[in-house]
N, C-alpha and C positions, 0 to 999 in steps of 0.2 A: 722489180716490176712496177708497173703505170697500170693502175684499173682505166679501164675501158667502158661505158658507159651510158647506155642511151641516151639521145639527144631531145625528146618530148616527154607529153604526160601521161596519163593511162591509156590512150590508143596506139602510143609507139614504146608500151612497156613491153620491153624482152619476154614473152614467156618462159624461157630456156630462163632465164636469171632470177625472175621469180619463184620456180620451183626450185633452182637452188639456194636461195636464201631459206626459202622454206623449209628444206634439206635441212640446211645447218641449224637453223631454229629446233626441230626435233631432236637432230643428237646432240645438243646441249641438254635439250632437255633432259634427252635419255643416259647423258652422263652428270643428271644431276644438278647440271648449272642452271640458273633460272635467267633469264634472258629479261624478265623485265621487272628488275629490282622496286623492293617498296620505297626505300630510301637511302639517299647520298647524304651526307656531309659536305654540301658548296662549301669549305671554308673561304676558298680563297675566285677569285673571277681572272680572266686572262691578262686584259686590262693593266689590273694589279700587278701580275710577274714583270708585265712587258715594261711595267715601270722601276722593277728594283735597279740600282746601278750595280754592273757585274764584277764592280771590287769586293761586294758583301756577298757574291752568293759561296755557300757552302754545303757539304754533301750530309753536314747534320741536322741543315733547315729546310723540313719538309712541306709544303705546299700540298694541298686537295682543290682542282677544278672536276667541274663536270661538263662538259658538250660535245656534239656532233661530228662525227670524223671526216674531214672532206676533202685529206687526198692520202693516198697511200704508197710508200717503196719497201717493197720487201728484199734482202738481201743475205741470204739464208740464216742465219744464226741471227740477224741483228733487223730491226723495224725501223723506218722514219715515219711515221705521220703528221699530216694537221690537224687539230682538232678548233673547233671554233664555238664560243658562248656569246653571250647578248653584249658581252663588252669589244670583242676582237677574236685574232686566232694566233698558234703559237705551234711550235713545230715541239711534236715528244720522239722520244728515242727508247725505245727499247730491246732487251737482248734474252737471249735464249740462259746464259749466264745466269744473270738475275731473275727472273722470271720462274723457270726451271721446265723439263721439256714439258709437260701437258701444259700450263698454263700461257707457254709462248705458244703452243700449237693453237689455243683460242683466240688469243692476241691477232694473231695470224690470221687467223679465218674472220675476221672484223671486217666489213663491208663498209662502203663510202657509204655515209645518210646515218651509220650505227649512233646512236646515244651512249657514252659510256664515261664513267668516275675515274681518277685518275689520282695517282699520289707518289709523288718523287720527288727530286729537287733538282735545283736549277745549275746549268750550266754553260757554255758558251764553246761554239761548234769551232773548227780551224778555219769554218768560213767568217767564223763573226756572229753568227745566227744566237739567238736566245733559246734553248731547248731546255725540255721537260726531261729530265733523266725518269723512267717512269720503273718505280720500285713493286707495285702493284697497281692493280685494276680491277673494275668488276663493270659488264655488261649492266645498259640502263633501259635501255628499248632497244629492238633490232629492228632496223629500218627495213620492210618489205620488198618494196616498190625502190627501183632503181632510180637514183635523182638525174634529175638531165644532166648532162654535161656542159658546163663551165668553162671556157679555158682564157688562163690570164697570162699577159707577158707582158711588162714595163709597166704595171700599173692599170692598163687597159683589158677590157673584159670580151670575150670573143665569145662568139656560140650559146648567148646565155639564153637565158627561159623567156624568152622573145615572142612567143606568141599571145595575142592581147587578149585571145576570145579564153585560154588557158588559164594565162595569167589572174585572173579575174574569178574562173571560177574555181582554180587553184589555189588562191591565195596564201595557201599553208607553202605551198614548193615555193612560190613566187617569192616568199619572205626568208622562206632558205635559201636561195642562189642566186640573188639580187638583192645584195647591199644596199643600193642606193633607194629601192622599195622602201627596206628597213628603218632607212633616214627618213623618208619621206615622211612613214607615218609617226616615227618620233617626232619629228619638228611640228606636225597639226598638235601632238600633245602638248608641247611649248606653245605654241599658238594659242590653243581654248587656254592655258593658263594662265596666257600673260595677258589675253579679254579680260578672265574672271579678276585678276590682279588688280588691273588698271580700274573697274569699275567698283574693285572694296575698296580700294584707296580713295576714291572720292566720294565713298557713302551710301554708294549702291546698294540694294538686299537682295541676297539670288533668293529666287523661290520657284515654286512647283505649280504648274496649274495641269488640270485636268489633260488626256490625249482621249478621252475618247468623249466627243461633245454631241447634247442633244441636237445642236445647232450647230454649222459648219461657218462659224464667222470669223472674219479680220483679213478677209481677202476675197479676191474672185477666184473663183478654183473649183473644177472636179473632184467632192470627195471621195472617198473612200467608205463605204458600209458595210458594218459590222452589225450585228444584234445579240442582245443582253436574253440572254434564255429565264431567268429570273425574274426580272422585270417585262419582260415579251415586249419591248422595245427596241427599233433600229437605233442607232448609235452611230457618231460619226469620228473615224479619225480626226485629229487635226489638221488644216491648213492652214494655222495660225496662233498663237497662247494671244494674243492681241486683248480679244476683249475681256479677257479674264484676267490680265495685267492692269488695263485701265479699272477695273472694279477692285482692284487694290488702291490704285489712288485714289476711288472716291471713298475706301475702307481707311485709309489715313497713312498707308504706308509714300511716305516721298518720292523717294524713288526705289524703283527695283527694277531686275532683270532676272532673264531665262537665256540657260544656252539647252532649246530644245530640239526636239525631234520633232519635223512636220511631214506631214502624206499629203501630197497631192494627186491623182488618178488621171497624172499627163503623160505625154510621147517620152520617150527616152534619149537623150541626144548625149553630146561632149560637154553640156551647159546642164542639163537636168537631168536629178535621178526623182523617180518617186519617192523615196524616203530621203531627207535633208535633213541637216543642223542646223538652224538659224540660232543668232543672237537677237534678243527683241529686249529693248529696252524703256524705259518709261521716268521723265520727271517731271514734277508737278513744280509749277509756277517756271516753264521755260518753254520753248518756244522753237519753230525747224531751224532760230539762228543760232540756239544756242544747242541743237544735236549736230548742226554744219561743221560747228568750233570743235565739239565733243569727236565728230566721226574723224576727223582728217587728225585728231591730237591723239587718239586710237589707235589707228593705226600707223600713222608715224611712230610710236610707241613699240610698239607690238613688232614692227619690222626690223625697228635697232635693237630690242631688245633679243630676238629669235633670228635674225640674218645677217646684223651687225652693221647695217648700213640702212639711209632711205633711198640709195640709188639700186634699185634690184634689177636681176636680168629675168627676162622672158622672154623667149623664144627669141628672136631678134632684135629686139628691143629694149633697150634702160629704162627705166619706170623710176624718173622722180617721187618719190613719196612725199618731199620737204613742203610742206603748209605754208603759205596759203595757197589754195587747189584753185582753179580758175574755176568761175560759175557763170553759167549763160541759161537763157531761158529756154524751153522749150519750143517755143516760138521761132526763137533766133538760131536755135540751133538747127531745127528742119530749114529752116530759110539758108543759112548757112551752108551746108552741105546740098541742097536741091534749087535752091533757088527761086522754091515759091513758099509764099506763106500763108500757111491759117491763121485766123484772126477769128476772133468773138464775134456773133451778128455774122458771119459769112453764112450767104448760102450753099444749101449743099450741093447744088447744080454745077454751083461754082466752085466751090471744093474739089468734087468729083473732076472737074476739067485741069484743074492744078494740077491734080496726083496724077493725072493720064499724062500731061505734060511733065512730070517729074519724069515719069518709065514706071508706072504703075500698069499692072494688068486690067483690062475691063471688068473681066469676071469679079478678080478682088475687088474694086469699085464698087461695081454693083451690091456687094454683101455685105458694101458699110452704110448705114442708115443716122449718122451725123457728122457732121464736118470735122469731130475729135476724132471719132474711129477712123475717118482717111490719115487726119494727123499722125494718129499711130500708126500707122500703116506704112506712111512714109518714113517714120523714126524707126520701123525696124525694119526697114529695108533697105534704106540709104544713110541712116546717121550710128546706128548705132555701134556697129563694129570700128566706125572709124573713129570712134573717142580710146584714144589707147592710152595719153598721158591722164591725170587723176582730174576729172572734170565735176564740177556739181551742175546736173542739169534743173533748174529751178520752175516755178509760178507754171504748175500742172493743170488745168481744164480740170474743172469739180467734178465734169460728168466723168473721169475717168479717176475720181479719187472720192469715195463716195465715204471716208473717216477724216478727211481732214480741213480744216477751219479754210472758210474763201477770205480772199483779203479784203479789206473794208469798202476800199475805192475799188476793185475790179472782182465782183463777185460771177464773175463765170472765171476766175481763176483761183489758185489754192496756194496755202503757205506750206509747201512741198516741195524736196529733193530728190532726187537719187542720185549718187555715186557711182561713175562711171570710170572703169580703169581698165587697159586693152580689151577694148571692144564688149565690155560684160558687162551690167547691171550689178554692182555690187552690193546694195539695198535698197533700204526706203526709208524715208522721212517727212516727219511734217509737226505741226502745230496741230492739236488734236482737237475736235470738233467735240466740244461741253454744251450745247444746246442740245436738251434734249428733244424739244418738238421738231429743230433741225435735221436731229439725229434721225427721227421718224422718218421723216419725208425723204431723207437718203436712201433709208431703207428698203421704202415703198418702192421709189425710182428703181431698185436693184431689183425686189420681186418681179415691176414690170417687165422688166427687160429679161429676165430670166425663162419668164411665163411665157414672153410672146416669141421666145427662140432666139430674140436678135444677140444675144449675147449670154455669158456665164452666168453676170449676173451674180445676186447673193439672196441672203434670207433672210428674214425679219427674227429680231431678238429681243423681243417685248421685253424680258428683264431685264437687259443690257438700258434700254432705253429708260427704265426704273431706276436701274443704280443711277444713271443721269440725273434724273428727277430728284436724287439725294445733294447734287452738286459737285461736280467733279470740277479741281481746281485748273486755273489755265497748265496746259501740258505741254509736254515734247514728246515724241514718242520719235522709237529708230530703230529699222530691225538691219540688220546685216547677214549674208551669206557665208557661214564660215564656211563650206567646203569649197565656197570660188577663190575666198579668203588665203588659205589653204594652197589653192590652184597658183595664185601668184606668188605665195612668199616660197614654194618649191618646186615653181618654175617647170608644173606638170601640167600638158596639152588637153587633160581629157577630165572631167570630174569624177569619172570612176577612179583617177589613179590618185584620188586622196580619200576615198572610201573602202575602207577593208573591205568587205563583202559587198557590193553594187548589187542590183538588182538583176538577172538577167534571163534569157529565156530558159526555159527547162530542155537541158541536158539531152541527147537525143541517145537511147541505147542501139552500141552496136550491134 
């Protein structure tokens, strides 16, 4: 026989199948057998077998795996199944013979999703097939809940656990019955590795800074508010480790890095979750040319080293990864794609008339209150999706970079990056702003704005501004998005599908 199977998750769970599982769960019980063992003996993983060559196998060398049973043929005195662990899966056999009648009759009654220890030895079917001759067994969990049904032929996956609102807040089944999930989030684990790798190999320090800050600094962002009952102080998530990293170079650490957790209290899209990974990095006596060098030899790095190539696919697209990445300015790049340009000293009357003539909305217009915010405006609405090959978009307007050093000769522009790869914002970058009276008056600038509504905005961090006053050496700072990161090296459409748990609305009961 072929189990039969429901095809969703807990709303298209069979009731009928439930209470017979449940069924069986008591008269194991009630005959004794414990159904959810304390401990197995993994000697051996699936992996392993599927690699021995089948001149050596013999019926005196006995193997122990343990996993998940997920598919079943009953044929009355004799069993086939597949059982599956975190290396692969491998077909067992067993018989009424061996076994003896009670212990086949539980064998038997083993459900697709069971967890269960196994121990026999190996042999090879008249098909060719690698099997588990299975000499005993013992129940490890019983799976309750009926897993959706799968179905494969030639390699190809049919019917599988396809619904995304599911998927997502399933994640446990999601990881069971799609393989290629299970890749996914292994290879983000080879990813933060081969960051953390690459940045101790050339001297980096990882270290730790605070997530719940008096101060919500090192970006513009909605926090997140918590309060300390102990202290009867609000407290803020992080949107940033930023300035608590720069307060290590002026503490005399050279360089270091964080691969953190940040909160931001924004919309939710296929590009943002409120909780994120960044990488945020920091070295003292260098400079946005020398994290440009750093970011593009990073992840060139990181893509050969976890995908095997710098030519990667996405979605329809090849993604050169190979250095040197094209760099254009901000400027040129709105000009570029729209056809009109902001410039420094523009009015904003006349700003305003460019962006309407780009295909800007009035409304939107109207809500920008200087010639950079139309800028932007226009960069996310016409330029940005269309940078897909690996681009550094360069010399960012101060007023919208309110941490990084302006350049000498053009001080209403900044020594700043970001890395742009299909159509996403892949970080930030710049040359770090060590003037601390400068630092102030950023600061200020950021309260105003925040104060009078026209924008996010930031806050003032009087001791931030202090450690300055100690001397903070010339810097580079660079933070990057691992989960977009992530999003390209495994060629997944949506940032929840490289987040184990995403954020999402609460559950509605039937």
């Amino acid at each position: 026989m072929t189990d039969k199977q429901p095809s969703g998750g807990t709303e298209s769970d069979s009731s009928d199948l439930y209470e017979n599982r449940l069924r069986k769960l008591k008269e194991w019980q009630d005959a004794g057998q414990d159904p959810y063992a304390q401990l197995f003996n993994q000697n051996n993983h699936v992996a392993e077998l599927l690699s021995i060559p089948t001149e050596s196998f013999s019926e005196s060398q006995h193997y122990q795996i343990a996993g998940r049973i997920r598919s079943r043929r009953l044929m009355g005195k004799a069993a086939f199944m597949e059982v599956e662990d975190s290396s692969g899966r491998i077909q067992i056999y067993a018989s009424q013979k061996d076994l003896g009648n009670e212990e086949f009759d539980i064998f038997r009654s083993l459900d697709l999703g069971d967890i269960v220890g196994l121990e026999g030895f190996l042999f090879v079917t008249r098909t060719g097939q690698t099997t588990l001759h299975i000499r005993s067994f013992v129940p490890l969990a019983k799976c309750l809940r009926p897993l959706p049904v799968v179905k494969e032929a030639d390699g190809r996956v049919f019917d599988s656990f396809h619904d995304k609102e599911l998927r997502y807040r399933m994640r446990y089944v999601d990881l069971i019955v799609n393989p290629h999930v299970r890749e996914t989030f292994v290879r983000r684990s080879r990813i933060v590795g081969e960051l953390r790798h690459f940045l101790v190999e050339r001297g980096f320090l990882e270290v730790e800074t605070p997530m719940m800050q008096p101060i919500p600094g090192g970006a513009a962002a909605r926090p997140f508010v918590t309060h300390h009952n102990a202290l009867d102080q609000d407290l803020y998530l992080r949107i940033a480790p930023e300035l608590y990293l720069k307060r290590l170079i002026v503490g005399g650490f050279e360089r270091v890095f964080e691969i953190n957790r940040n909160f931001r209290n924004e919309g939710i899209s296929i590009k943002h979750n409120p909780e994120f990974t960044m990488l945020e990095l920091y070295q003292a006596y260098g400079d946005m040319e020398s994290m440009l060098e750093l970011c593009q030899q990073m992840i060139a790095y990181v893509a050969k080293s976890v995908v095997g190539t710098l030519k990667v696919e996405y979605g329809e697209h090849t993604i050169d990864l190979t250095p040197p990445w094209r760099r254009i300015s901000f400027a040129d790049v709105i000009a570029e794609n729209t056809g009109v340009r902001i410039e420094p000293g523009m009015d904003l009357k006349e700003a305003r008339e460019l962006g309407g003539k780009a295909g800007l909305e009035e409304e939107a217009l109207a809500d920008c209150h200087s010639i950079w915010q139309v800028a932007e405006l226009l960069f996310d609405e016409f330029v940005e999706a269309r940078l897909i090959q690996p681009v550094f978009v360069t010399d960012y307007p101060r007023e919208l970079s309110p941490l990084a050093r302006a350049w000498p000769d053009r001080p209403d522009l900044v020594q700043r990056f970001e890395p742009y790869i299909v159509g996403r914002e892949m970080g930030n970058a710049f040359t770090e702003l060590n003037d601390p009276e400068d630092q102030r008056e950023r600061f200020l600038e950021q309260v105003r704005e925040r104060e009078s509504g026209a924008g996010e905005g930031g806050y003032m961090d009087e001791d931030y501004v202090r450690a300055l006053e100690f001397g903070m050496p010339p810097t580079g700072g660079m933070g990057i998005g691992v989960d977009r990161l992530v999003m390209l090296l495994t060629n997944s459409p949506s940032i929840r599908d490289t987040i184990l748990f995403p954020l999402l609305r609460p559950e509605r009961s039937s």
